[in-house]
C-alpha positions in Angstrom: 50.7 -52.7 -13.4 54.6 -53.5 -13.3 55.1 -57.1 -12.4 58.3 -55.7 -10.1 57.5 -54.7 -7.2 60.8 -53.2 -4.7 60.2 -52.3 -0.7 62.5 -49.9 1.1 63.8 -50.8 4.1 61.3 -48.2 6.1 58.4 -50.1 3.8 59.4 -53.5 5.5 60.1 -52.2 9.0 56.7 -50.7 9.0 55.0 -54.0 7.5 56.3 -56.1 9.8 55.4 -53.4 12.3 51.8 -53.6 11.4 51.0 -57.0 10.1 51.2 -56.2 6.9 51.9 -59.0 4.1 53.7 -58.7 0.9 50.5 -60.6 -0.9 48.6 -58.0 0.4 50.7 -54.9 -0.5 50.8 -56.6 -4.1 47.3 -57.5 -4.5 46.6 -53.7 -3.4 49.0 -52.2 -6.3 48.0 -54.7 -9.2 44.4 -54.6 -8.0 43.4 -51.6 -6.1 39.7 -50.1 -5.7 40.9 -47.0 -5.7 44.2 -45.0 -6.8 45.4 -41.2 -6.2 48.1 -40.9 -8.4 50.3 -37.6 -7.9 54.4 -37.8 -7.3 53.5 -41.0 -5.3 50.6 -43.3 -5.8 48.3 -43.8 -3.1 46.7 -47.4 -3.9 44.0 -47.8 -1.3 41.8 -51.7 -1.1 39.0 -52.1 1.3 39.7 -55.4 3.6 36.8 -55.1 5.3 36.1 -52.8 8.1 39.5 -51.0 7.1 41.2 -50.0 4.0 44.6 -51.2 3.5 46.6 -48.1 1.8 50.0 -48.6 0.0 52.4 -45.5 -1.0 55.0 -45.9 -3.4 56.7 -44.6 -6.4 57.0 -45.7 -9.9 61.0 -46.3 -11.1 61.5 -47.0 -14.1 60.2 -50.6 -14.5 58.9 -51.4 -10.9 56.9 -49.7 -8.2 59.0 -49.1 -4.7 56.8 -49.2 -2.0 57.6 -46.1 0.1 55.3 -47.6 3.3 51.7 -49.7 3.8 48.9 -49.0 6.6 45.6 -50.2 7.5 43.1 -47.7 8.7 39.9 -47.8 10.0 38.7 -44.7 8.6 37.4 -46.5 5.2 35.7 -43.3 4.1 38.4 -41.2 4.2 39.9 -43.4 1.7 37.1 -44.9 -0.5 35.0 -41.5 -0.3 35.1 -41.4 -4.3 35.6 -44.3 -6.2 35.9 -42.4 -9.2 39.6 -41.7 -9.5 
């Protein structure tokens, strides 16, 4: 994973919004239990009874993180730890 890691501004409002840290938006994109890559990457790590889900975007030689969430609907996100 790309040591650089870039927040919009909408990434930050919404972290700070939720209680969302940077350590944990970074652990979840260098250490995710599960990842849906497509245009953006959904990098999904179960926290316990939620999963913490972090969009964002490969540029060039960092990852901008797009926006963060926790939900409790774990299964929705960890169905299929296969991917």
């Amino acid at each position: 994973m790309r040591d650089r890691i870039r927040y919009t501004l909408h990434a930050l409002e919404r972290m700070a919004q939720r209680g969302i840290s940077k350590e944990e938006v970074e652990g979840c994109i260098k250490s995710p239990d599960q990842a849906i890559r497509g245009e953006v990457v959904r990098a999904i790590k179960d926290i316990g009874d939620k999963a913490l889900v972090v969009v964002y975007r490969l540029e060039g030689d960092y990852a901008l993180v797009i926006t963060a969430f926790k939900s409790s609907k774990r299964e929705k996100y960890l169905s299929s730890r296969d991917c």
